[in-house]
VOGU-3710 file (C-alpha; in Angstrom, 3 decimals, decimal comma):
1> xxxxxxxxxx> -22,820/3,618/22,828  -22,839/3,705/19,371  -24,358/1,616/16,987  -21,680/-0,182/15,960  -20,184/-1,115/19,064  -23,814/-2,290/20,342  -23,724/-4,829/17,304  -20,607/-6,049/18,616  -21,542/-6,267/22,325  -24,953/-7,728/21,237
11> xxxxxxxxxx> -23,353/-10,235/18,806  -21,235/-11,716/21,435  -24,337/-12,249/23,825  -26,085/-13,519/21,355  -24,153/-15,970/19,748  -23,348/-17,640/23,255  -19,480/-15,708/23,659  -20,663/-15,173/27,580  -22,343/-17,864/28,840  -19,558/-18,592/30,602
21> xxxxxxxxxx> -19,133/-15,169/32,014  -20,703/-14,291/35,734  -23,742/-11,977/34,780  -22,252/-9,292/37,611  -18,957/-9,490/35,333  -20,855/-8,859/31,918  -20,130/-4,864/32,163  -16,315/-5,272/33,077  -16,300/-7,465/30,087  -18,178/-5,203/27,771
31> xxxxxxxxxx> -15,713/-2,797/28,850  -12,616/-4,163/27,995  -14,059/-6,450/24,559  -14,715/-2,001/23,590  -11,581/-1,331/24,207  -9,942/-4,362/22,672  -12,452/-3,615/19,271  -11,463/0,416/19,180  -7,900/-0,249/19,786  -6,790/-3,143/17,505
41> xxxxxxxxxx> -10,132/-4,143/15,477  -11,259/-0,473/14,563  -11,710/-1,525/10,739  -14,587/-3,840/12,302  -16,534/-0,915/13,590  -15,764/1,064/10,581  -16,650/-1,434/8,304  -20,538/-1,878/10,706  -21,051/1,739/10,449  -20,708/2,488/7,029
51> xxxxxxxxxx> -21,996/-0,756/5,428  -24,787/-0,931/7,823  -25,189/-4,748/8,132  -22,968/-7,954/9,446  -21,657/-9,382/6,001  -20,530/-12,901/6,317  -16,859/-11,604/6,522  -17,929/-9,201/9,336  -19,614/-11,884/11,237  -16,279/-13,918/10,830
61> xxxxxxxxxx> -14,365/-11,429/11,454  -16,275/-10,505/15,064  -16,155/-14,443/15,650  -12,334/-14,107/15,345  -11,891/-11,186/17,830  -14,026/-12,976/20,356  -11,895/-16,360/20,109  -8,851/-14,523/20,509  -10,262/-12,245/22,919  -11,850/-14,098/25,559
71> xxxxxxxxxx> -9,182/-16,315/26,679  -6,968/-13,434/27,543  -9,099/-10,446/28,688  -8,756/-11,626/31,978  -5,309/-12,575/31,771  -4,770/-9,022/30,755  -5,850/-7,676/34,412  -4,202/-10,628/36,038  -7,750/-11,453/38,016  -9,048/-14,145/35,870
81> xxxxxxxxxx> -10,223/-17,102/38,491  -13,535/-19,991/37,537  -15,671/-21,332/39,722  -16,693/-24,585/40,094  -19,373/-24,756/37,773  -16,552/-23,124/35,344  -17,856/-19,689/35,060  -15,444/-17,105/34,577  -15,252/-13,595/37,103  -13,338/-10,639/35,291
91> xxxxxxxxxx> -12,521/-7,735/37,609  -11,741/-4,664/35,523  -8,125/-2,819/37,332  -7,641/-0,517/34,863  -6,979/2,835/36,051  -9,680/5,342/35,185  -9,165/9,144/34,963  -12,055/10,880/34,105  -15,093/9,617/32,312  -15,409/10,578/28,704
101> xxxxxx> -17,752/13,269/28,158  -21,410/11,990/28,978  -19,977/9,120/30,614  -20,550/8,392/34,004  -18,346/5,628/36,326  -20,388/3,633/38,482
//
């Protein structure tokens, strides 16, 4: 991964983004919160990897994808379900072809 996309991944963790989200469900989400960044929020990564740091308007900006984000990368897969202590279970139904190159599917 590179190291623009670990900011990202690390920023939501960090900031609190997935405490609601079942620790067995943290890779589906990193999974689809990558796609969602390289897909419609590539001038985020861009913007990480050549200035090098979070900026105010970079942390605001990562903020904003994760607001939007979270509430509907579930609903995206249709599998979106809480327990009862309200944590949230993803389950990733995307179909996969083959792995990128150095990528393995586990």
């Amino acid at each position: 991964m590179v190291a623009e996309e670990q900011v990202c991944v690390l920023f939501a963790g960090v900031r609190g983004w997935l405490d609601k989200i079942q620790t067995q469900d943290i890779g589906t989400f990193e999974e689809l919160y990558l796609d969602h960044l390289r897909n419609k929020h590539s001038h985020i990564l861009e913007t990480l990897r050549t200035e090098g740091q979070v900026s105010d308007k970079t942390n605001a900006d990562i903020a904003g994808v994760l607001e939007e984000f979270i509430p509907t990368c579930a609903e995206i897969n249709d599998n979106r379900y809480a327990s009862s202590d309200g944590a949230v279970h993803l389950e990733l139904t995307a179909k996969r072809t083959q792995p990128k190159e150095n990528q393995s599917f586990n």
